[in-house]
mmCIF file of the C-alpha atoms, coordinates in Angstrom:
data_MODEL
# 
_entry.id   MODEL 
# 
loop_
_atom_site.group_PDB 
_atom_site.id 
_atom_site.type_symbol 
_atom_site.label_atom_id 
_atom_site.label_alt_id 
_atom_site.label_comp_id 
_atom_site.label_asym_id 
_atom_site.label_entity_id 
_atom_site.label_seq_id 
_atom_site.pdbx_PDB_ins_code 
_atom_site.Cartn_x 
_atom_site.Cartn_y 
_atom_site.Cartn_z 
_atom_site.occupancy 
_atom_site.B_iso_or_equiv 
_atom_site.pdbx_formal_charge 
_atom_site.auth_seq_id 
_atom_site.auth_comp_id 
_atom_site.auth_asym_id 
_atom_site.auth_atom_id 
_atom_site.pdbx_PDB_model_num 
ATOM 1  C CA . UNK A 1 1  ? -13.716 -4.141  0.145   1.00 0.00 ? 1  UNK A CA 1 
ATOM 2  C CA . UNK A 1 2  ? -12.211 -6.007  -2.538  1.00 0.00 ? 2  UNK A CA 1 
ATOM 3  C CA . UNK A 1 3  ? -9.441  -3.755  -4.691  1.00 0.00 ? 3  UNK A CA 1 
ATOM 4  C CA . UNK A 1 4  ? -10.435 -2.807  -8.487  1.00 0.00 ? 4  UNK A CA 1 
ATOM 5  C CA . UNK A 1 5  ? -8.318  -4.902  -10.950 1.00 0.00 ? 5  UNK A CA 1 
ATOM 6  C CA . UNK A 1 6  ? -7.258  -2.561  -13.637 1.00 0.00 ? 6  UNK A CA 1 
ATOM 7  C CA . UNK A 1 7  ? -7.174  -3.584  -17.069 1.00 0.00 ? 7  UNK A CA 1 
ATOM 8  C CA . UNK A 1 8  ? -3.744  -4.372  -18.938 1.00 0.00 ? 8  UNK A CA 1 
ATOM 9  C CA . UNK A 1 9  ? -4.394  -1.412  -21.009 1.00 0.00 ? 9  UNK A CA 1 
ATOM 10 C CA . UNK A 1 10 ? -5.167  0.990   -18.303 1.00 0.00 ? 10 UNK A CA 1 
ATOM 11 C CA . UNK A 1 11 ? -1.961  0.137   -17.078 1.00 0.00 ? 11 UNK A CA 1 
ATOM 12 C CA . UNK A 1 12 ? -0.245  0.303   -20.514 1.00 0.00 ? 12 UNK A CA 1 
ATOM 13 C CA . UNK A 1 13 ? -1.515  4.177   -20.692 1.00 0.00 ? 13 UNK A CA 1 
ATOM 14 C CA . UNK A 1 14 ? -0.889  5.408   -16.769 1.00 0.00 ? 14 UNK A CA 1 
ATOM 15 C CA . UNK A 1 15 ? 2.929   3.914   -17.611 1.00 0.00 ? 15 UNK A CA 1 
ATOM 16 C CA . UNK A 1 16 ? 2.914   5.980   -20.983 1.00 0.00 ? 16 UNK A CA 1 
ATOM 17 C CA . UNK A 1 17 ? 1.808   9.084   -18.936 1.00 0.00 ? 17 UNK A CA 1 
ATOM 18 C CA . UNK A 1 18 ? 4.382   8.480   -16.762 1.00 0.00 ? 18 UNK A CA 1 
ATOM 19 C CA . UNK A 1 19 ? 7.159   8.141   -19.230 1.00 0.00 ? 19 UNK A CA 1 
ATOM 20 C CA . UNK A 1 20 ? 5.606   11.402  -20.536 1.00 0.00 ? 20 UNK A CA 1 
ATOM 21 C CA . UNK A 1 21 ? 5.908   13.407  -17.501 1.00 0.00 ? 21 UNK A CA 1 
ATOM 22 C CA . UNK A 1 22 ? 9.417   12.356  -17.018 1.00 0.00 ? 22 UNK A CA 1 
ATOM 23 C CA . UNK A 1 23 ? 10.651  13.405  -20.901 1.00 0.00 ? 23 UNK A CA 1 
ATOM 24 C CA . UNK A 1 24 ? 9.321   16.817  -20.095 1.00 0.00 ? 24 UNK A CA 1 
ATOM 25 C CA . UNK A 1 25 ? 12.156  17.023  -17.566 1.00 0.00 ? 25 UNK A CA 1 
ATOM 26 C CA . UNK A 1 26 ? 10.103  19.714  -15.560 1.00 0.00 ? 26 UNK A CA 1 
ATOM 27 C CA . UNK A 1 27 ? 9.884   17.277  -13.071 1.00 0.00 ? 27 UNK A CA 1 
ATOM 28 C CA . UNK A 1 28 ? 12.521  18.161  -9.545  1.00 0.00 ? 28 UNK A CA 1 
ATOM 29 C CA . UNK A 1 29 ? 14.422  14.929  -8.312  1.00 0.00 ? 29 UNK A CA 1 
ATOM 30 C CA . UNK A 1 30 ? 12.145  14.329  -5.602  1.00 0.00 ? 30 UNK A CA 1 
ATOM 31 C CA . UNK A 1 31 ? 9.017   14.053  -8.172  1.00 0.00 ? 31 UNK A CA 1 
ATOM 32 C CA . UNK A 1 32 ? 10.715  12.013  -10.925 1.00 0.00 ? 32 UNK A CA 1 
ATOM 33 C CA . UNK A 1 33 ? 11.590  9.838   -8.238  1.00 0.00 ? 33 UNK A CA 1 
ATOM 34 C CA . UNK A 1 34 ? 8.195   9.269   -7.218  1.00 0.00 ? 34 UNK A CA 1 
ATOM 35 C CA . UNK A 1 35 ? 7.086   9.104   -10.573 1.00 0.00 ? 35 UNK A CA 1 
ATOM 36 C CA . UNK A 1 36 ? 9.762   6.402   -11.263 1.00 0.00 ? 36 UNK A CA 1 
ATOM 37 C CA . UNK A 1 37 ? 8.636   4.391   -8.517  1.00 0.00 ? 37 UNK A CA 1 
ATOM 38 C CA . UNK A 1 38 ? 5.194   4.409   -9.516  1.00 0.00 ? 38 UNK A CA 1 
ATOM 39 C CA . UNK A 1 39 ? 6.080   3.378   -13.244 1.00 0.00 ? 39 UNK A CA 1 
ATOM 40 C CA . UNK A 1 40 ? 7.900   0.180   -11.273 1.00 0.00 ? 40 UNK A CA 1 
ATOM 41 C CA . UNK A 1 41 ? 4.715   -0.564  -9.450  1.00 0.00 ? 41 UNK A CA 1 
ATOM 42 C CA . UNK A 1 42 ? 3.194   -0.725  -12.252 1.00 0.00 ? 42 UNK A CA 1 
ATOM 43 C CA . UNK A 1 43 ? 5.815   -2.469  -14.514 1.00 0.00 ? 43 UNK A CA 1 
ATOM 44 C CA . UNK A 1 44 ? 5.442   -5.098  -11.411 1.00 0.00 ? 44 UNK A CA 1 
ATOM 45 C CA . UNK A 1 45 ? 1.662   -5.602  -12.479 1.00 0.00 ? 45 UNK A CA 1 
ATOM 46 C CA . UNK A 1 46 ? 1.941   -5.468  -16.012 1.00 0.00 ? 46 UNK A CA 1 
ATOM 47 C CA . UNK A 1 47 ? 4.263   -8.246  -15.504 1.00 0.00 ? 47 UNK A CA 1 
ATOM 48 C CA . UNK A 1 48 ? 1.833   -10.420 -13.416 1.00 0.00 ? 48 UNK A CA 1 
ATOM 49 C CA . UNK A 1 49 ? -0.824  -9.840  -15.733 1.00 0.00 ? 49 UNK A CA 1 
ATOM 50 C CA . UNK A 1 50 ? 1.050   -10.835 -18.769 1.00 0.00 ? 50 UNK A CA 1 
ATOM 51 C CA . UNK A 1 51 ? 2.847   -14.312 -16.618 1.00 0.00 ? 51 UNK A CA 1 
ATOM 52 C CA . UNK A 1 52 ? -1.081  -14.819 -15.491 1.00 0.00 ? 52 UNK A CA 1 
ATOM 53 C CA . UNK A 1 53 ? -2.208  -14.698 -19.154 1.00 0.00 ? 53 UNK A CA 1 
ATOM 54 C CA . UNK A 1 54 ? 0.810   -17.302 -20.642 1.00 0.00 ? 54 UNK A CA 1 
ATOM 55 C CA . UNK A 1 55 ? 0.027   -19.676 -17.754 1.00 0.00 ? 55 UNK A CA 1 
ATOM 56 C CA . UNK A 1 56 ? -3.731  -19.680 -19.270 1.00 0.00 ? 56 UNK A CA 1 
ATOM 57 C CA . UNK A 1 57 ? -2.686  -20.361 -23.090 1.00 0.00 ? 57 UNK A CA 1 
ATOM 58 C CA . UNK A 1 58 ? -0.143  -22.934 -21.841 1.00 0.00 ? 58 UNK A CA 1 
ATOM 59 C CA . UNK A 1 59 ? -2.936  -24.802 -19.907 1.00 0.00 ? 59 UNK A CA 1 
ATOM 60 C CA . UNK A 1 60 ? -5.102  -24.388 -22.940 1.00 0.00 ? 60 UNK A CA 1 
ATOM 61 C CA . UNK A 1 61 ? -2.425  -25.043 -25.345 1.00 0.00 ? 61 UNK A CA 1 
ATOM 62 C CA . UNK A 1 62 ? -1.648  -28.277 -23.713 1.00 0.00 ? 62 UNK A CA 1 
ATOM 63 C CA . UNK A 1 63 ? -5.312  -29.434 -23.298 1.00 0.00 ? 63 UNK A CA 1 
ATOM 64 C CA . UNK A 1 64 ? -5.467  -28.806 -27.089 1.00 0.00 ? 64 UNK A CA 1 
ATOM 65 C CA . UNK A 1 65 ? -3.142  -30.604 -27.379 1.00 0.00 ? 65 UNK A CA 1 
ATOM 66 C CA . UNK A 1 66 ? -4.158  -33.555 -25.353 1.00 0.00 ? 66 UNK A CA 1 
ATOM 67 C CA . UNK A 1 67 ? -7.735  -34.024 -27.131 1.00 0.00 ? 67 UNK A CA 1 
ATOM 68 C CA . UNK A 1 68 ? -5.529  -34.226 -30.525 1.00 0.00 ? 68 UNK A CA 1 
ATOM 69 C CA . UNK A 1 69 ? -3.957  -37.247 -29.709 1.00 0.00 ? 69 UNK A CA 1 
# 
């Protein structure tokens, strides 16, 4: 079965929540670890999604650019 892709702004708020949790500082060092590790994961996908996204307006871009001329 095919994984969900989640949305860039599902991501945007799970990584909020995250930073959240760790502010509180009611977190032990075994949990904000956990919690920090998760916020990489998904700093990792944010990242794809937003590398995946300029590589489409670049190819766009240019093809605009290529029917101007």
């Amino acid at each position: 079965m095919p994984r969900k892709i989640e949305s860039y702004e599902s991501l945007m708020d799970k990584l909020e929540n995250i930073v959240e949790i760790m502010d509180s500082n009611e977190l032990t060092l075994e949990d904000s670890m956990k919690k920090y590790e998760e916020g990489i994961k998904i700093c990792n996908k944010l990242y794809k999604t937003l590398n995946e996204a300029e590589g489409k307006i670049k190819i766009l871009t240019d093809n605009g650019e290529k029917e101007l001329d």
